[in-house]
C-alpha positions as CSV (number, residue, x, y, z in Angstrom):
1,X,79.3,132.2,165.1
2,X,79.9,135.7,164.5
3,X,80.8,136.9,160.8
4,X,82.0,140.3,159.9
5,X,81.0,141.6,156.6
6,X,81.9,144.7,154.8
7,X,79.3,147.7,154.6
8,X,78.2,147.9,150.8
9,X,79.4,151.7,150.4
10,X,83.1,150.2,152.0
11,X,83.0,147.5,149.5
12,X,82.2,149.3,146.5
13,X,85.3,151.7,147.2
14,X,87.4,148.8,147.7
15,X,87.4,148.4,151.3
16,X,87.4,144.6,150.8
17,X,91.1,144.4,149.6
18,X,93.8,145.9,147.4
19,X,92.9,144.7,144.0
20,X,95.3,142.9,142.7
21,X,97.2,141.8,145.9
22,X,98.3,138.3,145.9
23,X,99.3,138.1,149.6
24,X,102.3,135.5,150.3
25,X,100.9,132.7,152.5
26,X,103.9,131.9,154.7
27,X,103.6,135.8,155.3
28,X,100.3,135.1,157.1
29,X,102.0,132.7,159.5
30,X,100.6,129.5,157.5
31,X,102.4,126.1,158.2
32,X,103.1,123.6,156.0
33,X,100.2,120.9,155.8
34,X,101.3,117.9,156.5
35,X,100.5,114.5,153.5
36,X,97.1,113.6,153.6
37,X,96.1,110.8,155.6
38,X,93.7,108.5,155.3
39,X,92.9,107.5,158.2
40,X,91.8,110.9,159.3
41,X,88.3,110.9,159.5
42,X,86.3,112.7,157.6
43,X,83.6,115.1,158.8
44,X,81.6,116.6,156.3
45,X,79.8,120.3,156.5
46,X,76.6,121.1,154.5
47,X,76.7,124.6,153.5
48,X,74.0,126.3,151.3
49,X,74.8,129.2,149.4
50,X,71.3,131.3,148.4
51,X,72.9,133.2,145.6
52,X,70.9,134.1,142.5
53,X,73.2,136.9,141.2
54,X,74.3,135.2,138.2
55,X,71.3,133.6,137.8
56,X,68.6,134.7,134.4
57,X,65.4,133.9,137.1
58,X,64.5,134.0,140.7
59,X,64.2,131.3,142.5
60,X,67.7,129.4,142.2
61,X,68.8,131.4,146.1
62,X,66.7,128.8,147.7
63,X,67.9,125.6,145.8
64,X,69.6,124.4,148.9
65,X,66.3,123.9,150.7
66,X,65.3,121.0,148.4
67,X,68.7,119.0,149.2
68,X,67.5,119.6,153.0
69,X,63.7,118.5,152.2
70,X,65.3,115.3,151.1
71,X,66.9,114.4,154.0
72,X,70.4,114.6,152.8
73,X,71.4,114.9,155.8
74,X,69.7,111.8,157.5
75,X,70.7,109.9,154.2
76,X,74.5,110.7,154.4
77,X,74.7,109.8,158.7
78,X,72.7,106.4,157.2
79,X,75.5,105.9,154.6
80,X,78.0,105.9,157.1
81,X,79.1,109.7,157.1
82,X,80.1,112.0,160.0
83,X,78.3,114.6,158.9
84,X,76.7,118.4,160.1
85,X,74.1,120.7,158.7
86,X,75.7,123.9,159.3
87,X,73.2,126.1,157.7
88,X,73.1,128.5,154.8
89,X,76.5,131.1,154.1
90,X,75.0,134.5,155.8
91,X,74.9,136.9,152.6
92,X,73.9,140.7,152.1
93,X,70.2,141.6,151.5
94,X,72.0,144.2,148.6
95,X,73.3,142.4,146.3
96,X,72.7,143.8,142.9
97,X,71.3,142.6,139.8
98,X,71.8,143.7,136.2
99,X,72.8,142.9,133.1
100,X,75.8,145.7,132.5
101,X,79.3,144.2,131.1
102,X,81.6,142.5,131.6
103,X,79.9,140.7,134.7
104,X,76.2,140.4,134.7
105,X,75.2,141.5,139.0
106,X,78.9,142.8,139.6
107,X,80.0,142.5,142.5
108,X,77.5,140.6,143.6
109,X,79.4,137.6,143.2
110,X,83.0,139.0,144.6
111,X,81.1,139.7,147.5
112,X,79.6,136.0,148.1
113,X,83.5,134.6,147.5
114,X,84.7,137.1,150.2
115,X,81.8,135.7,152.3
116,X,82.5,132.1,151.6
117,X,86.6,132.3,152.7
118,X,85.5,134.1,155.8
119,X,83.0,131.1,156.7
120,X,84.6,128.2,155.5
121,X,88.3,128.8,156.4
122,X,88.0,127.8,159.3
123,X,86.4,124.9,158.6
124,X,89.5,124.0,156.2
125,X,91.8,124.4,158.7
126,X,90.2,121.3,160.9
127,X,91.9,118.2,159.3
128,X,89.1,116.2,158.3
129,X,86.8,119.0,158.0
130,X,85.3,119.0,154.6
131,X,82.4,122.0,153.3
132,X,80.0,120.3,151.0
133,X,78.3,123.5,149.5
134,X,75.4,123.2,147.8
135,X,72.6,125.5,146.4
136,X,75.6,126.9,144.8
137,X,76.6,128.5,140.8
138,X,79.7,127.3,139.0
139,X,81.1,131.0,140.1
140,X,81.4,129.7,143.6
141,X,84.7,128.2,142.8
142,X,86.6,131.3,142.9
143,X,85.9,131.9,146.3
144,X,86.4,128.2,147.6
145,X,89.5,127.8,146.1
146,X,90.6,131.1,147.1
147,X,89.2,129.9,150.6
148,X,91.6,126.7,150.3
149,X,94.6,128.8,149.7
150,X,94.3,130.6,152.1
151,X,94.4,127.9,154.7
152,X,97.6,125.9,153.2
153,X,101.0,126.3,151.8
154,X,100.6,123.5,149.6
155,X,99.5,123.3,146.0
156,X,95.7,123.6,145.8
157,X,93.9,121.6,142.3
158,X,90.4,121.9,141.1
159,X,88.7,119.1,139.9
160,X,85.9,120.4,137.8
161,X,83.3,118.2,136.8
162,X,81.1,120.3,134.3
163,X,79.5,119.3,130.2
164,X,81.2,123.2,129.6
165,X,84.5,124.7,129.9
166,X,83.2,128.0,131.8
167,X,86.7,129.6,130.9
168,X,84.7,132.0,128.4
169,X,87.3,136.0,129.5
170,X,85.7,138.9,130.2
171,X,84.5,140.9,127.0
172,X,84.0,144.9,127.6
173,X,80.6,145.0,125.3
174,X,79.2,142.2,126.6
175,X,77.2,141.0,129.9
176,X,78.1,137.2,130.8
177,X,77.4,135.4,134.3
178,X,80.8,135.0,136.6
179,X,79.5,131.1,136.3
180,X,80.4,131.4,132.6
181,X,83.6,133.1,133.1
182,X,84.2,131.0,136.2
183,X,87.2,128.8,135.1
184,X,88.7,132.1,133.5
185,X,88.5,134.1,136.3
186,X,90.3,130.9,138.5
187,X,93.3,130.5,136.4
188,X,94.2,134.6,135.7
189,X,95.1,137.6,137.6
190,X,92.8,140.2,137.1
191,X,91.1,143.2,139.2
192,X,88.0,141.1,139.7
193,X,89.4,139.0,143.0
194,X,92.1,139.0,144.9
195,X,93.1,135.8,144.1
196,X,95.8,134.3,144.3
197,X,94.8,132.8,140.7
198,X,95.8,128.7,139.8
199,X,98.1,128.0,137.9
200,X,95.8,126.7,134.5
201,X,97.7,123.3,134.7
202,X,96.6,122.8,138.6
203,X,92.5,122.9,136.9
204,X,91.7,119.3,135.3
205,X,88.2,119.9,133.6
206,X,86.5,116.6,133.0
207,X,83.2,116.3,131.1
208,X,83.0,118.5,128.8
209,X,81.9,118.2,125.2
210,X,84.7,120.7,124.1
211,X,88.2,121.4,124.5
212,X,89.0,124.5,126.4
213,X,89.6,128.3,124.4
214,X,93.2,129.4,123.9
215,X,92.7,131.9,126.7
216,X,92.7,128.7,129.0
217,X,95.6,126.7,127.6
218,X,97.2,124.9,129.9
219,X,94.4,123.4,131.4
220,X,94.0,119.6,131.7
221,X,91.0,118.2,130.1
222,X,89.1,114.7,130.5
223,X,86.4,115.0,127.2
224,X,83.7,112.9,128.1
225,X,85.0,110.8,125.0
226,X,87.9,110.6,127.1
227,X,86.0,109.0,129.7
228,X,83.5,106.9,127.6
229,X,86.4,105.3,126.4
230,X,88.0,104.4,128.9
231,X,85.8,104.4,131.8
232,X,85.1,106.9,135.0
233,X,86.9,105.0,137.4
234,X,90.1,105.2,135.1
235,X,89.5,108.4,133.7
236,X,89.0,109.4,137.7
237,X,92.4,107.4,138.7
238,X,94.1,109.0,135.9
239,X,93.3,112.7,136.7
240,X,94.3,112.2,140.2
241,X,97.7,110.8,138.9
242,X,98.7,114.0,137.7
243,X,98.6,115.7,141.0
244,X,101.2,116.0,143.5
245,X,100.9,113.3,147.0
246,X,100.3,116.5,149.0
247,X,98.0,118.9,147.0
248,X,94.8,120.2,148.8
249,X,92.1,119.4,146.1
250,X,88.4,121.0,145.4
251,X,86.1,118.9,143.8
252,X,83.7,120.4,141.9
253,X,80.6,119.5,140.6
254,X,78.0,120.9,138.0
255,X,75.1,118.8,137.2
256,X,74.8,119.5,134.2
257,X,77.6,116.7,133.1
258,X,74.5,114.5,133.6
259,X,73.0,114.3,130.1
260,X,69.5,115.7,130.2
261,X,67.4,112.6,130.0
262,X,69.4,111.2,133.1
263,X,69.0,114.6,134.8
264,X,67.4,117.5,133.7
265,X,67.1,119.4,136.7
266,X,70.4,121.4,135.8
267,X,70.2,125.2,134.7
268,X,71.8,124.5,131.3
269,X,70.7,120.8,130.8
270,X,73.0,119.3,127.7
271,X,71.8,116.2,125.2
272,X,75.1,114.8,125.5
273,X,76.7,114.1,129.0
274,X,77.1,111.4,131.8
275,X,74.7,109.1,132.7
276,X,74.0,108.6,135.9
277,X,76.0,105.5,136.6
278,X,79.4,107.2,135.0
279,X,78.8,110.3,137.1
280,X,78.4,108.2,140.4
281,X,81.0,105.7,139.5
282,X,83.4,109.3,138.7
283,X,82.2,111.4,141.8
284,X,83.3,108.0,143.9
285,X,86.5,107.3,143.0
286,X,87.4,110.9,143.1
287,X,86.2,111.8,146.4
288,X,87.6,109.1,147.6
289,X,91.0,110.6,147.6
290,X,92.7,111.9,150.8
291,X,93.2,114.7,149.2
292,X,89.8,116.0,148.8
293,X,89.1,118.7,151.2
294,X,85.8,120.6,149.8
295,X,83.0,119.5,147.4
296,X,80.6,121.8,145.9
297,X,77.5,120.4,143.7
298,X,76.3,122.9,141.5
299,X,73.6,124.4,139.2
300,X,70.5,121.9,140.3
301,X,67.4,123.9,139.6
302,X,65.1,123.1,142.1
303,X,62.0,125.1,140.3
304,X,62.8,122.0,137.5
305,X,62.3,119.7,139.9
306,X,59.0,120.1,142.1
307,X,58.8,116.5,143.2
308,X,62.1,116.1,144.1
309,X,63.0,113.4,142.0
310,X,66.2,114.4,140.7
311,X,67.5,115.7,144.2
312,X,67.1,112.6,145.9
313,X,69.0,111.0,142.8
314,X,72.0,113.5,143.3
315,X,71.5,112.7,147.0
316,X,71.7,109.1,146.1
317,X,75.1,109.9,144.1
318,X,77.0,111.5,147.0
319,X,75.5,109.1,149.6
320,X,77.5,106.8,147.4
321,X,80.4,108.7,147.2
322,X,80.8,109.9,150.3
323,X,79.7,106.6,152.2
324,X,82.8,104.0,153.5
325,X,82.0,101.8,151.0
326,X,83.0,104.3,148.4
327,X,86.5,104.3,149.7
């Protein structure tokens, strides 16, 4: 498949887009989705996205490799799943690395969410057709969901799975990862991406140990309290309550909402978090949903994790999730 991708001089004097445009999607000719249904079925893409920009060591641009040594995709078809290994997203050999503010690599990471909606829109616009991106930082949610806009009219929700906020707003003296400011960056307009951004109550964060900042208010939050008290599969049913019959929905998922002695093969491993069992028995019910059109598991450190162990048990996970006995 051919993809076009801007020249780095064209990109750095804006070439990309008018910053700040928030182009109308019926103005693009877009139709109406239709309700989900579930008897569509599902096809799933693997997609591995090689990008250290945000990252503090080298190494984390070939994390998708490891899902791929572990047979996820033999292990998904034997689970049941229609599924396709379509590769690694094509990315430029120039993308930059530093530590100047406000974002650490800028635009390194604009640049891989312009690459990601040219790839995976079409994919989105397949009913059925589902990118599961992995390899991936928390930043990569800016460009899927910016992806999934683009290929409906209807509401799009993130479902974001993560033991932080990452809603931390750009600060002028300091350098912070676009991962960091990920949630942030989703939910306001600013002259770092096109957009167009979520509205903060269409983000449900569930996971973390902390309520969001003020910046962020607005968006919904499941505290893992929340769900330790009253379960993942309710905590899961009651998230997906909230959000309308025919919303588009990207699931999102950073590992480190596993607590560290379940899985420690996350960047940013925390003491307290999910234990394996919660975190399969949340990922299952919510990808269950119709609604569900792209998951994205991020932040496994494969240079943590040199005998694979904890791959194959996040492999495990969305074997289980994905499967049709999930459903």
């Amino acid at each position: 498949m051919h993809h076009a991708y801007l020249s780095r001089r064209s990109f750095l004097l804006g070439g990309g887009a008018v910053l700040g445009l928030r182009p109308s999607m019926r103005a693009l000719g877009q139709q109406s989705s239709p309700a989900p249904d579930n008897n569509v079925q599902r096809t799933y893409h693997i997609l591995g996205v090689p990008l250290r920009s945000g990252s503090l060591y080298p190494g984390s641009e070939d994390d998708a490799r490891a899902y791929r040594d572990a047979q996820i995709l033999a292990r998904l078809r034997a689970a049941g799943c229609t599924v396709l290994d379509d590769g690694d997203i094509a990315l430029p050999s120039y993308l930059p690395h530093h530590s100047i503010p406000p974002i650490r690599s800028w635009p390194g990471p604009r640049i891989v969410w312009e690459s990601l909606v040219e790839r995976i829109v079409p994919l989105l616009k397949q009913p059925g057709h589902i990118p599961l991106l992995v390899g991936c930082d928390c930043s990569v949610v800016v460009g899927t969901a910016q992806a999934l806009a683009r290929s409906t009219t209807d509401e799009v929700h993130v479902l974001y799975i993560d033991g932080d906020s990452d809603d931390a707003p750009p600060e002028a003296g300091r350098s912070q990862s676009a991962a960091t400011l990920a949630v942030w960056l989703l939910t306001h307009d600013s002259p770092f991406w096109t957009g167009p951004a979520l509205p903060p109550s269409n983000v449900t964060l569930l996971g973390n140990t902390s309520p969001p900042r003020p910046s962020s208010s607005g968006v919904r939050t499941v505290l893992l309290s929340d769900i330790r008290r009253m379960g993942a599969r309710e905590a899961a049913r009651r998230a997906l309550a909230g959000i309308p019959p025919s919303a588009q929905i990207l699931l999102h998922i950073d590992v480190d909402a596993f607590q560290k002695a379940e899985l420690p093969a996350a960047y940013f491993p925390h003491a307290q978090g999910l234990t394996l069992a919660e975190g399969s028995q949340l990922i299952a019910a919510l990808s269950a949903d119709a609604r569900v059109r792209l998951i994205e598991v991020s932040e496994y450190a494969s240079l943590r994790d040199l005998d694979q162990r904890w791959v194959n048990k996040l492999i495990d996970i969305l074997a289980h999730a994905l499967s049709g006995s999930a459903r």
